[in-house]
MOPAC internal coordinates of N, CA, C and O (Angstrom, degrees):
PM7 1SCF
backbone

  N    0.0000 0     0.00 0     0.00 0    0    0    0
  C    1.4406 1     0.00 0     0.00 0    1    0    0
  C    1.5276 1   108.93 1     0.00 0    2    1    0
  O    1.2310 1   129.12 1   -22.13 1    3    2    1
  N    1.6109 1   100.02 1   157.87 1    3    2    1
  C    2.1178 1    87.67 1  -168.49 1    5    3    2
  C    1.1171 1    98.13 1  -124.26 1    6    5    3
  O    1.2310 1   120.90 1   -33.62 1    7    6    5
  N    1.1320 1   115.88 1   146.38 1    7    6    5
  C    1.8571 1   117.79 1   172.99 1    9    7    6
  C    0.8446 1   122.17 1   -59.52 1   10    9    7
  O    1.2310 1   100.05 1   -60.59 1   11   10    9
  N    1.4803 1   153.70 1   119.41 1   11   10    9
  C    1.0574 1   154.00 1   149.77 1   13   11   10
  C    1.5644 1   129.18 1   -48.90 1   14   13   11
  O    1.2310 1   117.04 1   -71.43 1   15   14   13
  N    1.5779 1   123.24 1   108.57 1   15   14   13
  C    1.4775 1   130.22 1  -157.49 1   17   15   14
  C    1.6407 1    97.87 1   -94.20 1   18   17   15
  O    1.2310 1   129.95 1   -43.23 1   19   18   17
  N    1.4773 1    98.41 1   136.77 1   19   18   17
  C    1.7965 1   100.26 1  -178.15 1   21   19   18
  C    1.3017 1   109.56 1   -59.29 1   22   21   19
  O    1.2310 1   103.73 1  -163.39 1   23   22   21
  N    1.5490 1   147.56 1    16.61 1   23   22   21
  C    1.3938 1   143.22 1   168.79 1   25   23   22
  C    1.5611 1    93.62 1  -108.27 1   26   25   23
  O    1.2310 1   112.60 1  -174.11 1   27   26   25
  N    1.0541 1   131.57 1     5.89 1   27   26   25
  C    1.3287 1   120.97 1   159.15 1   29   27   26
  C    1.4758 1   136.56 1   -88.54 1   30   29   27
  O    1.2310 1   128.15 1  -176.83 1   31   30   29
  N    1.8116 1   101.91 1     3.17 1   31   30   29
  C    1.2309 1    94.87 1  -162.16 1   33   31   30
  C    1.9449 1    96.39 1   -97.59 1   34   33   31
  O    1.2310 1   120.01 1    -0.85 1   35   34   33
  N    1.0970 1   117.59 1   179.15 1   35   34   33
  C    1.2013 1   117.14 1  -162.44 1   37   35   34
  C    1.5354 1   108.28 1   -89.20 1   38   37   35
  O    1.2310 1   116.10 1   -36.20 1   39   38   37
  N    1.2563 1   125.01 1   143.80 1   39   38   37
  C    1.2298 1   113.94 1  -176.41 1   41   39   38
  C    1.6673 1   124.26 1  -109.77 1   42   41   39
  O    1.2310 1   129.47 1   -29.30 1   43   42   41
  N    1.1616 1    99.35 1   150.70 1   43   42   41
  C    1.6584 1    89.01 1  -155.29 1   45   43   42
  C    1.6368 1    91.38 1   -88.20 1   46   45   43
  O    1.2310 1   125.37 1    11.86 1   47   46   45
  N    1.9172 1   107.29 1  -168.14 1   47   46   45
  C    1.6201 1   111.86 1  -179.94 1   49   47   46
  C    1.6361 1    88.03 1   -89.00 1   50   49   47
  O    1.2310 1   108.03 1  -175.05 1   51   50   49
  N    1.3659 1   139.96 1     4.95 1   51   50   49
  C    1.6081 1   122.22 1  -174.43 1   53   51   50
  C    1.4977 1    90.80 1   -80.89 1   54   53   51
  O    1.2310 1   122.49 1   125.47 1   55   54   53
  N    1.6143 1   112.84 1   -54.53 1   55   54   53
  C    1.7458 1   130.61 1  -164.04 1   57   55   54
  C    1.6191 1    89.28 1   -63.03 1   58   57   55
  O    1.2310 1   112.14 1   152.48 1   59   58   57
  N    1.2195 1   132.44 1   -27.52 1   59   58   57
  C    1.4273 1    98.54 1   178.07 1   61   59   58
  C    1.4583 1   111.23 1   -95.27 1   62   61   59
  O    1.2310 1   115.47 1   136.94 1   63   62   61
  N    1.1257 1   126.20 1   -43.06 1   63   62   61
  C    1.4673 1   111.84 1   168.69 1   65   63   62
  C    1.1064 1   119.87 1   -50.57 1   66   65   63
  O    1.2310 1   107.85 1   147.30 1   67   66   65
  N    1.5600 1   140.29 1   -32.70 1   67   66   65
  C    1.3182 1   124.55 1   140.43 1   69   67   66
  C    1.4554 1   139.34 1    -2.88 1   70   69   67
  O    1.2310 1   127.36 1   110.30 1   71   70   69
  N    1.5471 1   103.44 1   -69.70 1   71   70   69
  C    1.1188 1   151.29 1   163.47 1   73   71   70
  C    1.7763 1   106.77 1   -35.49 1   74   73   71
  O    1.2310 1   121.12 1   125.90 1   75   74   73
  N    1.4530 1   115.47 1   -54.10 1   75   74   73
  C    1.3711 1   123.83 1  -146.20 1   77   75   74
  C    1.9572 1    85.85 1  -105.39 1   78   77   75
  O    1.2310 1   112.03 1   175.02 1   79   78   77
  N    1.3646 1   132.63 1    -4.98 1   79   78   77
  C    1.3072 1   144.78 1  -143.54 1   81   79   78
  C    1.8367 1    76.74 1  -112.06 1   82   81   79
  O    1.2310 1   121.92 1   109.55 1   83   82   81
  N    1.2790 1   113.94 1   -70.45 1   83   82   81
  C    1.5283 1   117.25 1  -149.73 1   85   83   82
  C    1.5601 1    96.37 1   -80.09 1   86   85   83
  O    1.2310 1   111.94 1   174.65 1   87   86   85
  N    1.3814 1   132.80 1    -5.35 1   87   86   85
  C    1.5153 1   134.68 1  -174.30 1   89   87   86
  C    1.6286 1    81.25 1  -106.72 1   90   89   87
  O    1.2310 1   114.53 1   117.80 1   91   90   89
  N    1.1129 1   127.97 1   -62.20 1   91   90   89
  C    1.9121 1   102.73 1  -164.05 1   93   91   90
  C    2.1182 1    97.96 1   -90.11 1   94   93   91
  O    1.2310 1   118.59 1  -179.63 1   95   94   93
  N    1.0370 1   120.30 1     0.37 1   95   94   93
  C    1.7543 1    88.86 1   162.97 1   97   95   94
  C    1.4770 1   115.58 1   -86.55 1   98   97   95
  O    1.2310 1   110.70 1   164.50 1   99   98   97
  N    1.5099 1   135.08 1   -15.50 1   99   98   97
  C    1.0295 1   110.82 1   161.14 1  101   99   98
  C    1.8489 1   136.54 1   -57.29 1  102  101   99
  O    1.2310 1   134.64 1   146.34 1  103  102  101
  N    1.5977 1    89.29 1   -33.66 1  103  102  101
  C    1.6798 1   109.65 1   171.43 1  105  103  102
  C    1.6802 1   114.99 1   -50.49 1  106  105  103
  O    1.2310 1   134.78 1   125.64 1  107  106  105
  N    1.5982 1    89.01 1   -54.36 1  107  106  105
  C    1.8155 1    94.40 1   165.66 1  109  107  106
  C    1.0106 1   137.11 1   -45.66 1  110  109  107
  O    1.2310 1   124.97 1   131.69 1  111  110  109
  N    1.6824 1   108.06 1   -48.31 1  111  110  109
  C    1.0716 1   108.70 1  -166.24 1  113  111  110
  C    1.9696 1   120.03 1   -93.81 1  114  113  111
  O    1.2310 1   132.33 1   172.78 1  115  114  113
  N    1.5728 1    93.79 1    -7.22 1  115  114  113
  C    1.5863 1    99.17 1   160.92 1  117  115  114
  C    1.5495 1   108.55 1   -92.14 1  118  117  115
  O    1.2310 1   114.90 1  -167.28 1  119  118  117
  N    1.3388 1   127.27 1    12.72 1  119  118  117
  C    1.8349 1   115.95 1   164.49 1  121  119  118
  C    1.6425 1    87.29 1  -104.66 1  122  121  119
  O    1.2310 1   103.17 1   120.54 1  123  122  121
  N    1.4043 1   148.52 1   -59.46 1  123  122  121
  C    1.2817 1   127.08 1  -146.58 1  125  123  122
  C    1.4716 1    91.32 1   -94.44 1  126  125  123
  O    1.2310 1   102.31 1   175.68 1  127  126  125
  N    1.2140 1   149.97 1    -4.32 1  127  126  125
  C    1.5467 1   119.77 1   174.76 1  129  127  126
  C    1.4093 1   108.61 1   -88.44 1  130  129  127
  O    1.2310 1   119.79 1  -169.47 1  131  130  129
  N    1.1719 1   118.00 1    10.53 1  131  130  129
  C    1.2789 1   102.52 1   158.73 1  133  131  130
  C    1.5904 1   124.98 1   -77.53 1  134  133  131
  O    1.2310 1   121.20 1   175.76 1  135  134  133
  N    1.5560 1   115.32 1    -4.24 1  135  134  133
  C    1.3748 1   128.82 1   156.41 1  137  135  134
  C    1.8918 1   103.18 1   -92.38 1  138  137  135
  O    1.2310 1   138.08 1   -43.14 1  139  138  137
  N    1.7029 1    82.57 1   136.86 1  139  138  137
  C    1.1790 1    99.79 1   176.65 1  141  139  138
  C    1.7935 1   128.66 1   -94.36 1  142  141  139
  O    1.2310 1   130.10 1  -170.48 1  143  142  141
  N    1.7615 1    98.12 1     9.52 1  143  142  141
  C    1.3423 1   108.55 1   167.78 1  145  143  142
  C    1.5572 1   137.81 1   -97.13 1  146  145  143
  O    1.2310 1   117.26 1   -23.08 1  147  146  145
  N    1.5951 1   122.82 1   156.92 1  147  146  145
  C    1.5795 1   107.82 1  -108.59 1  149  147  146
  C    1.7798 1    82.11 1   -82.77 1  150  149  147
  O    1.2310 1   111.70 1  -178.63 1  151  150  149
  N    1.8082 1   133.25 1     1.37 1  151  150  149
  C    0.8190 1   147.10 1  -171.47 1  153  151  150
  C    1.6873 1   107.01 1   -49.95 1  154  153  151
  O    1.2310 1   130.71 1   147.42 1  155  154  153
  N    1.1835 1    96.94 1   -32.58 1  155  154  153
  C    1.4902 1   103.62 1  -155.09 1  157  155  154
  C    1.3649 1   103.09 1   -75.29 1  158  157  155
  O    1.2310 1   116.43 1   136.88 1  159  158  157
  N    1.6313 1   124.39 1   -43.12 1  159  158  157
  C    1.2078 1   145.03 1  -161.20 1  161  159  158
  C    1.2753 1    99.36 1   -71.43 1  162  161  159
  O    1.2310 1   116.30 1   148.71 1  163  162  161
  N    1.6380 1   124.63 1   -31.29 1  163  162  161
  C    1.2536 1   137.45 1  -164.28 1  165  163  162
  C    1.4902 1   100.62 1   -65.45 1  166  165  163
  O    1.2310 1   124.53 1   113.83 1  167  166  165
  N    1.9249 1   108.91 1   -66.17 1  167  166  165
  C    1.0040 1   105.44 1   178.81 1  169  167  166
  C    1.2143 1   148.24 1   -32.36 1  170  169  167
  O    1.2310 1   126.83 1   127.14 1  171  170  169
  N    1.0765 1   104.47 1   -52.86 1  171  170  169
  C    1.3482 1   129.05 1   171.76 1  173  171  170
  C    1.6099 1   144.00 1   -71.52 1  174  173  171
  O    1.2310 1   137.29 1   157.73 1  175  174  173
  N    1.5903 1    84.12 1   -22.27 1  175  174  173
  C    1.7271 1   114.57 1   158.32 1  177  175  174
  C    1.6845 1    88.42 1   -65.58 1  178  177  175
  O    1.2310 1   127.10 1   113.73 1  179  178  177
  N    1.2760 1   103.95 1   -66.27 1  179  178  177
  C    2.3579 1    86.44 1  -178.43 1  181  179  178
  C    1.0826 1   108.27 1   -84.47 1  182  181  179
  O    1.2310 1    98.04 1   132.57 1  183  182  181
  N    1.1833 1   156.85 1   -47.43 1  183  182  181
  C    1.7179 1   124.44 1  -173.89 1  185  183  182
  C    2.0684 1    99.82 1   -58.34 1  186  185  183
  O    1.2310 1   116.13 1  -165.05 1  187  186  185
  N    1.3990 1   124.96 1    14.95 1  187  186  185
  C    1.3401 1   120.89 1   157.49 1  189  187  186
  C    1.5968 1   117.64 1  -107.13 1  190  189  187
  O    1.2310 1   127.23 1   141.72 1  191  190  189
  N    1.4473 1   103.70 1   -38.28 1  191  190  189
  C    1.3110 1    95.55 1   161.63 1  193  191  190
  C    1.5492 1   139.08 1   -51.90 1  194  193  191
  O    1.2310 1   127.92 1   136.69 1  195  194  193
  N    1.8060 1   102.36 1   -43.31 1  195  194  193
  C    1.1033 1   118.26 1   159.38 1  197  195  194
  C    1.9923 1   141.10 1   -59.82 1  198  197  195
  O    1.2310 1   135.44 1   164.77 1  199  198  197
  N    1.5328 1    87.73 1   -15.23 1  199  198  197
  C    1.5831 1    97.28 1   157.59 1  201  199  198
  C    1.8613 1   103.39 1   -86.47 1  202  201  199
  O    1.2310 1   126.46 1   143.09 1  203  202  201
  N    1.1947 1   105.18 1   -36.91 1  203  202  201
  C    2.1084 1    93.97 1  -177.82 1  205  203  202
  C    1.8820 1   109.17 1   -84.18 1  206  205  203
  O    1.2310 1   126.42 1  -171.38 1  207  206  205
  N    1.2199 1   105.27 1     8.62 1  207  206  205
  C    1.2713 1    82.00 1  -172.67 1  209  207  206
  C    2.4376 1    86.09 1  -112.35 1  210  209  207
  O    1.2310 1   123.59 1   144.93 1  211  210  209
  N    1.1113 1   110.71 1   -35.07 1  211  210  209
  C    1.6033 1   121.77 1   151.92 1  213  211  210
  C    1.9671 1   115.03 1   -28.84 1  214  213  211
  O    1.2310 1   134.71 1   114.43 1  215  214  213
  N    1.1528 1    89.15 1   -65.57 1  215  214  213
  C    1.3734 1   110.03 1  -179.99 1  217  215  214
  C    1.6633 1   117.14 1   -65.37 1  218  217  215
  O    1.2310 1   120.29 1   153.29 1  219  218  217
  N    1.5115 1   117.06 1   -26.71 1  219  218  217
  C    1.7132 1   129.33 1   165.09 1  221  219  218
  C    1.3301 1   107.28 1   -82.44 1  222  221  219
  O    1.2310 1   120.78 1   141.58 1  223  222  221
  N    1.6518 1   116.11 1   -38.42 1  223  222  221
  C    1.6594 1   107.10 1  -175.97 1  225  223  222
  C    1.6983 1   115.09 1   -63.72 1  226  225  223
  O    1.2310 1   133.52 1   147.60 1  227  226  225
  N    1.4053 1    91.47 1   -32.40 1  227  226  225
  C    1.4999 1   105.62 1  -173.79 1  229  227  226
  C    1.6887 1   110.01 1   -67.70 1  230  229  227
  O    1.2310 1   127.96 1   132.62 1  231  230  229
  N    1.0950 1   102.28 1   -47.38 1  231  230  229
  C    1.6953 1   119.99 1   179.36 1  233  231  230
  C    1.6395 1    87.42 1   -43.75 1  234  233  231
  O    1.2310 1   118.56 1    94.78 1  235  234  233
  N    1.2680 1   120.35 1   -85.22 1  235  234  233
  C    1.6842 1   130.96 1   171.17 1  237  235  234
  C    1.3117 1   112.37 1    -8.39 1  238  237  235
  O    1.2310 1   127.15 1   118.55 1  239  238  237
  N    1.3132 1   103.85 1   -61.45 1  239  238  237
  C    1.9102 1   110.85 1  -160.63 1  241  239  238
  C    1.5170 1   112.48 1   -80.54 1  242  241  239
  O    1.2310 1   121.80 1   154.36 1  243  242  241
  N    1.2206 1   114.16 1   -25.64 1  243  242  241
  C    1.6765 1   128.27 1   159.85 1  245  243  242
  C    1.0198 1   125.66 1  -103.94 1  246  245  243
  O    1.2310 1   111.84 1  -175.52 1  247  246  245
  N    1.2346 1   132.99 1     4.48 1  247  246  245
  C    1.4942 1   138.88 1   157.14 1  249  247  246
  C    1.5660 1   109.08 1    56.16 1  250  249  247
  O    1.2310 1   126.73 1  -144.75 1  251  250  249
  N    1.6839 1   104.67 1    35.25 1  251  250  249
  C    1.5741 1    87.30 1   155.49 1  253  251  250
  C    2.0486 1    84.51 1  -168.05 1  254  253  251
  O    1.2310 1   127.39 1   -38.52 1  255  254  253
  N    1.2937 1   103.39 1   141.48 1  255  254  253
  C    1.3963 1   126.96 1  -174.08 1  257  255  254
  C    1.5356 1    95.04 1   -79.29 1  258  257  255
  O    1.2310 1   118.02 1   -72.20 1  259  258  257
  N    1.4328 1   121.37 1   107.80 1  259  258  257
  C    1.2604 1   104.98 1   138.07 1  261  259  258
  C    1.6387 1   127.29 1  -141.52 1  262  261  259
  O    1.2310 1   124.29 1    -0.04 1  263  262  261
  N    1.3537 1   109.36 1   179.96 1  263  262  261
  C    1.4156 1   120.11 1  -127.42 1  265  263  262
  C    2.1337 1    87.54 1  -159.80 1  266  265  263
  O    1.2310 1   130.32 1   -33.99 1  267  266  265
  N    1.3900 1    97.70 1   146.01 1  267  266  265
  C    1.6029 1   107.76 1  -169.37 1  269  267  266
  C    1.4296 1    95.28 1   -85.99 1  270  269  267
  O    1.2310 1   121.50 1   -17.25 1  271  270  269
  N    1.4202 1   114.74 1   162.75 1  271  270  269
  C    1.5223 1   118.09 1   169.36 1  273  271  270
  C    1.4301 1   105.92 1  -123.53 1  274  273  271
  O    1.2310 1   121.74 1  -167.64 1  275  274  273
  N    0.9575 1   114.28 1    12.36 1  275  274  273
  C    1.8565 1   122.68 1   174.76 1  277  275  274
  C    1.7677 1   109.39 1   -33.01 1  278  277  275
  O    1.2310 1   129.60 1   -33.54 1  279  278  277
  N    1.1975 1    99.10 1   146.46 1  279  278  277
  C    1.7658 1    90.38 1   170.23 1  281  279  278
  C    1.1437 1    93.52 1  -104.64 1  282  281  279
  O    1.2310 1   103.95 1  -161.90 1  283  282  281
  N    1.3766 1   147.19 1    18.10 1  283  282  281
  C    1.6400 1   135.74 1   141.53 1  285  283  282
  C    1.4111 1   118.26 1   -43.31 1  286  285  283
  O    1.2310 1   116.14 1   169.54 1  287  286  285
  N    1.5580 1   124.94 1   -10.46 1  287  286  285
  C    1.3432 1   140.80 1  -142.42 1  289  287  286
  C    1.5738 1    87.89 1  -106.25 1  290  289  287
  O    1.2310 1   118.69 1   120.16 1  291  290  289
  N    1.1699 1   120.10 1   -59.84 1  291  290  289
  C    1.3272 1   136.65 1  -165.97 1  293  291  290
  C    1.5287 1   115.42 1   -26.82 1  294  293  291
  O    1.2310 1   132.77 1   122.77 1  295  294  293
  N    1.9238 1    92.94 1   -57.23 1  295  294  293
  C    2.3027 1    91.25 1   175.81 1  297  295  294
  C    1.4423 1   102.83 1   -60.06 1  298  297  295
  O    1.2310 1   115.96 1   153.05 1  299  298  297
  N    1.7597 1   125.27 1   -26.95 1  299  298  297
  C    1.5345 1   109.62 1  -171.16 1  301  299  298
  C    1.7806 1   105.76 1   -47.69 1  302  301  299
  O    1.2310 1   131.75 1   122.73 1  303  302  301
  N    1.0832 1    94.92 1   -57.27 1  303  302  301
  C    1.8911 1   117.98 1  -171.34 1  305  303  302
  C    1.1359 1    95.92 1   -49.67 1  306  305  303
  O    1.2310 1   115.90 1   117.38 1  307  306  305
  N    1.2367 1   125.39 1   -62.62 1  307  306  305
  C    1.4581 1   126.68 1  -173.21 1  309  307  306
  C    1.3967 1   105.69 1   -43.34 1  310  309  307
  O    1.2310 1   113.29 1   113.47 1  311  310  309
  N    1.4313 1   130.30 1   -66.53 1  311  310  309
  C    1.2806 1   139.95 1  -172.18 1  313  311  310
  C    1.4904 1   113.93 1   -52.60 1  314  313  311
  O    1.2310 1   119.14 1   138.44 1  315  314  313
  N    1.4632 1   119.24 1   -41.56 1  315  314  313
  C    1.3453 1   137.81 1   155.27 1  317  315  314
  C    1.5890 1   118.75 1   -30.74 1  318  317  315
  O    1.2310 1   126.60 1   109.29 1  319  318  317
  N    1.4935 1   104.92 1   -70.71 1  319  318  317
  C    1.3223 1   127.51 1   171.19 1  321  319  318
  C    1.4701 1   124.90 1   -34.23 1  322  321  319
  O    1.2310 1   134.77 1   122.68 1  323  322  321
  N    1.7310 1    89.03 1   -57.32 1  323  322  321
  C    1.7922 1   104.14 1  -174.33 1  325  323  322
  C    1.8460 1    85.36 1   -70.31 1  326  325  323
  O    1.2310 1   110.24 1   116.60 1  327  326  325
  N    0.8968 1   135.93 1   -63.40 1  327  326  325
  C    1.6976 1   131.71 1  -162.61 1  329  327  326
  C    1.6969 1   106.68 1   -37.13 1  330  329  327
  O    1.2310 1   119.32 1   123.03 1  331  330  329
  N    1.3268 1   118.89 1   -56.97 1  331  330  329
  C    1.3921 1   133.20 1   167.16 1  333  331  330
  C    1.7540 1   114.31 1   -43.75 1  334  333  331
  O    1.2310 1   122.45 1   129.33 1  335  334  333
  N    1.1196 1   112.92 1   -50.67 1  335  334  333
  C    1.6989 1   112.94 1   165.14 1  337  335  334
  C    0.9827 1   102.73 1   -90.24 1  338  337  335
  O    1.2310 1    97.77 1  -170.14 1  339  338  337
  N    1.0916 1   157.25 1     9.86 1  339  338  337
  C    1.7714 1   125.90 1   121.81 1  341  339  338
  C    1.4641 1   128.12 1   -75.73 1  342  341  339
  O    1.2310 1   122.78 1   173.15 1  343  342  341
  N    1.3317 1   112.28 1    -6.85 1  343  342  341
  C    1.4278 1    99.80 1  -171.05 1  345  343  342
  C    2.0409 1    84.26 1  -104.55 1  346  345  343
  O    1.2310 1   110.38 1  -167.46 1  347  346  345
  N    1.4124 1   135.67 1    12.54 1  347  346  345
  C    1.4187 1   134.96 1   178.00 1  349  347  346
  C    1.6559 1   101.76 1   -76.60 1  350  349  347
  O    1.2310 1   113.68 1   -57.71 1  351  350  349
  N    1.1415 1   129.56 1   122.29 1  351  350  349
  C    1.3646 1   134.57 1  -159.71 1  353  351  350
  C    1.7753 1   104.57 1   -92.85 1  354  353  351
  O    1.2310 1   118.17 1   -13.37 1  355  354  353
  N    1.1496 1   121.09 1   166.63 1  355  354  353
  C    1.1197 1   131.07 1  -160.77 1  357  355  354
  C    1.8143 1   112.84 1   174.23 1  358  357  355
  O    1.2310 1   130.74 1   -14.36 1  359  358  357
  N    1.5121 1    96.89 1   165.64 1  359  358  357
  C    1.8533 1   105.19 1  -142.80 1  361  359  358
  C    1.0956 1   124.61 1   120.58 1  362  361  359
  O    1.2310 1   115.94 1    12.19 1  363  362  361
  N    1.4731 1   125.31 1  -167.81 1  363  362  361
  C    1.5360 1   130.28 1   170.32 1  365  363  362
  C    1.4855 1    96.76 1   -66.45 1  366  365  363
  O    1.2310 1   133.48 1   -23.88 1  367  366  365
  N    1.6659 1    91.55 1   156.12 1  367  366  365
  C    1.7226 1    98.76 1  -175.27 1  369  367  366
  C    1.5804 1    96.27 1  -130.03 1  370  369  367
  O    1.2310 1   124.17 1  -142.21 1  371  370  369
  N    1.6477 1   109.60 1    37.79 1  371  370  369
  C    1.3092 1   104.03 1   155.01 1  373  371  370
  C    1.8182 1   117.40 1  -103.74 1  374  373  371
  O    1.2310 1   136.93 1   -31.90 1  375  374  373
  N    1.6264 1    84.82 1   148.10 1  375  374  373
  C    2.1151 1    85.46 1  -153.29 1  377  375  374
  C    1.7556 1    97.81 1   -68.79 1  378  377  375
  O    1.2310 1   124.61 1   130.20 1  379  378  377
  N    1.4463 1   108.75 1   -49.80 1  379  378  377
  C    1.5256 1    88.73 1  -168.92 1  381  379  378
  C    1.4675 1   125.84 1   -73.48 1  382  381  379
  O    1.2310 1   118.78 1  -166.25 1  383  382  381
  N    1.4829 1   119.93 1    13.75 1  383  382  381
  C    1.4812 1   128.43 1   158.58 1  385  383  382
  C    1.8522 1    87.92 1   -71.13 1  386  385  383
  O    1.2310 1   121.21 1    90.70 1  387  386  385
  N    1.2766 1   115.30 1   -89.30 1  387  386  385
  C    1.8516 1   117.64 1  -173.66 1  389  387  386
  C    1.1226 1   106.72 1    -8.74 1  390  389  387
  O    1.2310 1   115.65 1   126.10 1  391  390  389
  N    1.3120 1   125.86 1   -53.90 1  391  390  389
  C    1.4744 1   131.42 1  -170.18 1  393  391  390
  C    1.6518 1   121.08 1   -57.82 1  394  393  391
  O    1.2310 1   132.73 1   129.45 1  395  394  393
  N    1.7508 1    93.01 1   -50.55 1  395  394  393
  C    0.9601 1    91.98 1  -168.51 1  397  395  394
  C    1.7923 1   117.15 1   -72.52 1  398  397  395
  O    1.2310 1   115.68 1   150.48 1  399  398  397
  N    1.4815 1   125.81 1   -29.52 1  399  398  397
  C    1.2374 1   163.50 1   167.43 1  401  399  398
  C    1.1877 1    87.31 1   -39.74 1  402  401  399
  O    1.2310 1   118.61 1   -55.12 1  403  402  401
  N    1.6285 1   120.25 1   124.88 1  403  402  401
  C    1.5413 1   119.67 1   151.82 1  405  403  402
  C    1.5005 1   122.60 1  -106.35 1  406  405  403
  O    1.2310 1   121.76 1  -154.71 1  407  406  405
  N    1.7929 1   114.24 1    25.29 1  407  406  405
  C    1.2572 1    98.81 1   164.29 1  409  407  406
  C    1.6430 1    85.94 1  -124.42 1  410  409  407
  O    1.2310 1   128.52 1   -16.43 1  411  410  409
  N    1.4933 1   101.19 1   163.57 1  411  410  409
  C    1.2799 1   120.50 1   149.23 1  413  411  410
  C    1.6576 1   141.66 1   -56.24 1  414  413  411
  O    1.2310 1   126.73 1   -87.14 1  415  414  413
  N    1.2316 1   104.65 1    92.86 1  415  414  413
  C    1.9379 1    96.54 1   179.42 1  417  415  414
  C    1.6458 1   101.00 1   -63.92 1  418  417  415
  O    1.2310 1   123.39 1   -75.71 1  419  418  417
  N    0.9910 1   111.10 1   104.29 1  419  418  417
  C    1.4666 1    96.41 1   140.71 1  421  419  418
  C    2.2100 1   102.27 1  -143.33 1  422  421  419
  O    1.2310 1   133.36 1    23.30 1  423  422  421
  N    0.9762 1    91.78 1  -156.70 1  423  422  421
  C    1.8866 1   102.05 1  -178.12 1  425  423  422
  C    1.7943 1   116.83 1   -56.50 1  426  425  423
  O    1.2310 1   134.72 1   130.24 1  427  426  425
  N    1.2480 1    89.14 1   -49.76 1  427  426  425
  C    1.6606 1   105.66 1   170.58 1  429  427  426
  C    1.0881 1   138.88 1   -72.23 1  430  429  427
  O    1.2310 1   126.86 1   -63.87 1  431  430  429
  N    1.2024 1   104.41 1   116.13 1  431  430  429
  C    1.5224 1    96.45 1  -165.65 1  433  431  430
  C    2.0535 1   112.93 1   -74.63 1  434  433  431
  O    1.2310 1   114.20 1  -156.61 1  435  434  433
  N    0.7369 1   128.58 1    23.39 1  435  434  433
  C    1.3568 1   141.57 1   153.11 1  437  435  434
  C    1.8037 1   129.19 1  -146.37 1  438  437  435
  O    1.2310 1   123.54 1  -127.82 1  439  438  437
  N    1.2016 1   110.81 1    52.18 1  439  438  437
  C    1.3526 1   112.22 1  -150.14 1  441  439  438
  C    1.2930 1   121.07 1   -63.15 1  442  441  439
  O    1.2310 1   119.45 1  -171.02 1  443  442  441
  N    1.7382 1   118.66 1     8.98 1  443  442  441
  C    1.6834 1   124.72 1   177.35 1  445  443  442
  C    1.7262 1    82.55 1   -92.34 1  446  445  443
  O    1.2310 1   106.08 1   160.76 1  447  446  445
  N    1.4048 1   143.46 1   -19.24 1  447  446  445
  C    1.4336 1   124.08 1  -155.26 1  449  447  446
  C    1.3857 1    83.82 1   -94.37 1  450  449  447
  O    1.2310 1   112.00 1   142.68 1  451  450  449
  N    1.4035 1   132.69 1   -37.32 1  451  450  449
  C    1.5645 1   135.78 1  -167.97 1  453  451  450
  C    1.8135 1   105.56 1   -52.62 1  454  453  451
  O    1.2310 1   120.10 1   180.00 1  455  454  453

């Protein structure tokens, strides 16, 4: 009997529009960020949603989630990771100083852009 390799399984029209989503939003998103209005960010917040919400229907319609195990993945996490310890706050840890303070201590120096 032969193992069956996860590029063997058949791919549906959700997995390729998937597919056709993560090859043209990068294209997109290097023609509209060259505008600096907040429109752009919008977009692209949904043509991303619309690859995770593609990617759940599909999960549904084939009844099994999958997902790469590449260690190409690894700097994503990494990059992930470092974002999370900068936005971990730090300073005095008395509350009604925080309160009174209208910026945020944490690592970043803009930690709503993080």
């Amino acid at each position: 009997m032969t193992e069956k390799h996860p590029s063997d399984h058949p791919t549906s029209r959700l997995a390729q529009a998937i597919v056709v989503f993560v090859c043209v939003i990068p294209m997109i998103a290097t023609i509209v960020f060259g505008a600096v209005d907040s429109w752009t960010i919008g977009l692209l917040s949904i043509l991303v949603s619309i690859i995770a919400l593609l990617w759940l229907v599909d999960a549904g319609v084939s009844g099994e989630l999958r997902y790469g195990t590449s260690k190409l993945q690894l700097p994503i996490i990494a990059l992930i990771a470092i974002g999370f310890v900068q936005l971990l706050p730090f300073g005095p840890g008395d509350i009604a100083e925080l309160l009174n303070a209208p910026v945020v201590q944490t690592l970043s120096m803009d930690p709503y852009a993080t």
